[in-house]
N, C-alpha and C positions, 0 to 999 in steps of 0.2 A: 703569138701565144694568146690562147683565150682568155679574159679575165679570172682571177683566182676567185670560186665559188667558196666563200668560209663557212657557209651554213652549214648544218653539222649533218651526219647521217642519222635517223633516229633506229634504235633496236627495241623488239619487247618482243619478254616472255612471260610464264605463268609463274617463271622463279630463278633461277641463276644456271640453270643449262644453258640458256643462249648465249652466256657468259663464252662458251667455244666458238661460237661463231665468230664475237663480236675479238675473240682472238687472233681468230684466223684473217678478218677484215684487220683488225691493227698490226699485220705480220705483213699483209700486201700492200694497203694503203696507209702506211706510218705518217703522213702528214694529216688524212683527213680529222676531223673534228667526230664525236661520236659522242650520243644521247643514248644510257640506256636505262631502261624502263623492266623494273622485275616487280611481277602481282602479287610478291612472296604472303598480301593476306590472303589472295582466292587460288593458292594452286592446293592440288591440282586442280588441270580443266580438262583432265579424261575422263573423269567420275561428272563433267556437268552436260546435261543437254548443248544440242548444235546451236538453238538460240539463243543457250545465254553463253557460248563461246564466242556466239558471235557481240552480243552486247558489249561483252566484256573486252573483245579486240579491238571494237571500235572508240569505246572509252580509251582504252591507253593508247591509241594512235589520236585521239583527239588532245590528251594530252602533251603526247611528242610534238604533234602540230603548235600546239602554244610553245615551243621552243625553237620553232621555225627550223625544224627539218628538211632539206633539198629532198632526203628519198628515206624509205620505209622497208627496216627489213623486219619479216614477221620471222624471230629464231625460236618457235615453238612449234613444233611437229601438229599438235591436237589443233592450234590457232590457221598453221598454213592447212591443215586438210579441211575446215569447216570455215571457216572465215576468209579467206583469202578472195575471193571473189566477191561478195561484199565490200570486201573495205578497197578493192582498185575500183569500185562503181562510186565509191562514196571520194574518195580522197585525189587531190589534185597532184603528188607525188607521185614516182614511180614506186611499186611493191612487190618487195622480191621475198616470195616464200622459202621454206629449205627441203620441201619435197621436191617440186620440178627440176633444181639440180642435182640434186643426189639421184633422180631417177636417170636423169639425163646422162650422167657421169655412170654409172652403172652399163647400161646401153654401149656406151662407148667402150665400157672394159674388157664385157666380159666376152668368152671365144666361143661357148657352148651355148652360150644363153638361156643358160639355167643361174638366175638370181636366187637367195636368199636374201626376206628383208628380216631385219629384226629388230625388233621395237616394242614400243609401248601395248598394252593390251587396246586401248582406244585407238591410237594410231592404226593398228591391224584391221580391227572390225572396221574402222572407217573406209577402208582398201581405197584408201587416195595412192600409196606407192607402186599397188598393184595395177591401178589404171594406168597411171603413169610411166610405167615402164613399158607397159602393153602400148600405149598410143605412142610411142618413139619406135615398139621392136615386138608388132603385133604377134610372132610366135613365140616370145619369150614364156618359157617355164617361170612362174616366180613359184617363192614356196615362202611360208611366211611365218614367223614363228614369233611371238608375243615374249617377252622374257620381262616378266613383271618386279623380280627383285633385284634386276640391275639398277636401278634407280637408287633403292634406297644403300644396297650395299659401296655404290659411288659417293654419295652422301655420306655415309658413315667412314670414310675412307677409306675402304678395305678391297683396294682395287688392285693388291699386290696379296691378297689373303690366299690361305690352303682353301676357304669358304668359297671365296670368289669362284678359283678353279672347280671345286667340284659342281659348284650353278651352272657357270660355264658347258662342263662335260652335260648334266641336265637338260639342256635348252638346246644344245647344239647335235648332240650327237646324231640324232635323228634328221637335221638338214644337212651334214656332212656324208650322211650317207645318202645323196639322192645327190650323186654326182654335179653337186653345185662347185663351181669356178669361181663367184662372187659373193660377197655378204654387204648387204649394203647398210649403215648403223644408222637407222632411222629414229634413233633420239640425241639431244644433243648431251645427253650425260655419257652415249656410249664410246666416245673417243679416249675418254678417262680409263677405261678398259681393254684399249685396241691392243696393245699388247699381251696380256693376258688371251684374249682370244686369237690373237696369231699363233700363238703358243700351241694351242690348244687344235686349229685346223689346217696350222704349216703351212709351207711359201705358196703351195700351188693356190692357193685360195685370195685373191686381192679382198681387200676390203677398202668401203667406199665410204669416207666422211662427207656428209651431206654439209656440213659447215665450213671444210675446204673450198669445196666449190664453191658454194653460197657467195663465199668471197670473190669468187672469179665474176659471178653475174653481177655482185654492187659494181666489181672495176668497169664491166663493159657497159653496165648502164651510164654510168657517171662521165663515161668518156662518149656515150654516145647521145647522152640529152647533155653535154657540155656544160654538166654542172661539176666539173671535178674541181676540186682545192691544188691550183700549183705553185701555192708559196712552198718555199722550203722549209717549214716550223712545224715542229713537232707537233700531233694535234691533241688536240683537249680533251679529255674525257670527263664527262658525268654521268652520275651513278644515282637514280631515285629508284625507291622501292615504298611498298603500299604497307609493310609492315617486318618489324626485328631486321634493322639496320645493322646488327652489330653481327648475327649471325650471317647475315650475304655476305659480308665484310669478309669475316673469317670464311667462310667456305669456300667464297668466291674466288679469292685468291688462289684456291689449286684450280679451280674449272679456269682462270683468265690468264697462269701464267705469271703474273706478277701481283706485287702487290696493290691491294685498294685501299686509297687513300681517305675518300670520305664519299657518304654513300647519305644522301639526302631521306628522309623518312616520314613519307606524304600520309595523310588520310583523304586519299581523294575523294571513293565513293561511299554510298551506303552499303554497308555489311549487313 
């Protein structure tokens, strides 16, 4: 047996959606150690240019690096379509974005290959999911459709609302009829919703959490650069954010599944 890696995994987002991922990684790898990092003073980062997304991804990976992270997962949709190349030329860690599995996973589902992605309006226009699906399954139909009020209607809880459903019916009705088999949920708030949208387009329709998978590429990295953690102790989690510690606190708690214990409250850069 390889020696036990305890360094921790480092995560960052632009605010507490990565909080799903960083669920999904604590539901597969329950021993590993976990760093995460939410920008909650500069989100969003779909309203900012590509290079201050990239600035700004490379500052909070320089800060998880001061926590001596083994590997780097980028759980921000807008940070993996613009920044993620950047920061694997810059950083000595392995960096696993959550578009290439979600696309990857997607590919492997569906039978017509007719995708729907749905996501952020920034995430869309950037057509990172769209490439990406195309360079796994070059005839793939994607169809793509922006649904800009899931965000905040997950935020405000109301992910079980009549409201909900009828945004739902809004946003989808018009991809459900272009005989799509897949829906692939290209933000990390829209798992909070997956029910309500099954409801909504029925069994024959899979839908694909990018932040599931996600989870599968940290295990096989971890296990294949032989840095995985194998003591058997639960692992540690930390929680820094760049601003209103008390609101990720609270909120966070429904996007991670359990409860947050204490949630450190940096001023790192200039605002």
């Amino acid at each position: 047996m390889s020696e036990s890696d305890n360094r921790p995994i480092g995560i960052f987002d632009s605010g507490i959606g990565g909080l799903t991922v960083m669920r999904q990684i604590m539901h597969l790898l329950p021993y590993e150690n976990i760093c995460y990092y939410g920008d909650t003073a500069r989100v969003p980062y779909g309203s900012k240019s590509r290079d201050t997304i990239i600035r700004y991804s490379l500052e909070n990976t320089a800060f998880l690096l001061e926590k001596n992270i083994k590997l780097l997962v980028v759980a921000c949709n807008t940070a993996s379509a613009h920044a993620i190349e950047a920061l694997r030329q810059t950083v000595h860690v392995p960096v696993i974005g959550v578009i290439e599995p979600g696309a990857a996973r997607a590919v492997e589902v569906t039978k017509k290959g007719c995708i729907a992605v749905i996501a952020t309006r920034a995430t869309i226009q950037s057509g990172a999911y769209q490439r990406e699906i195309c360079r796994y399954l070059p005839k793939a139909e994607v169809i793509s459709q922006p649904c800009p009020l899931f965000v905040p209607l997950v935020e405000e809880n109301m992910t079980n609302s009549a409201v909900v459903r009828l945004v739902i019916e809004e946003y989808l009705s018009p991809v459900v009829g272009n005989e799509i088999d897949t829906i692939l949920l290209g933000c990390t708030h829209y798992p909070l919703l997956a029910d309500a949208i099954k409801e909504y387009v029925g069994s024959e329709v899979a839908l694909v959490d990018s932040a599931s998978t996600c989870a599968f590429y940290v295990r096989d990295s971890l296990n294949i650069q032989g840095i995985k953690k194998t003591s058997n102790t639960r692992g540690v989690y930390q929680y820094y954010v760049s601003d209103d510690p008390e609101r990720f606190s609270l909120m966070g708690t429904r996007f991670l599944g359990t409860t947050i214990e204490a949630v450190h409250d940096l001023a790192l850069f200039q605002r």
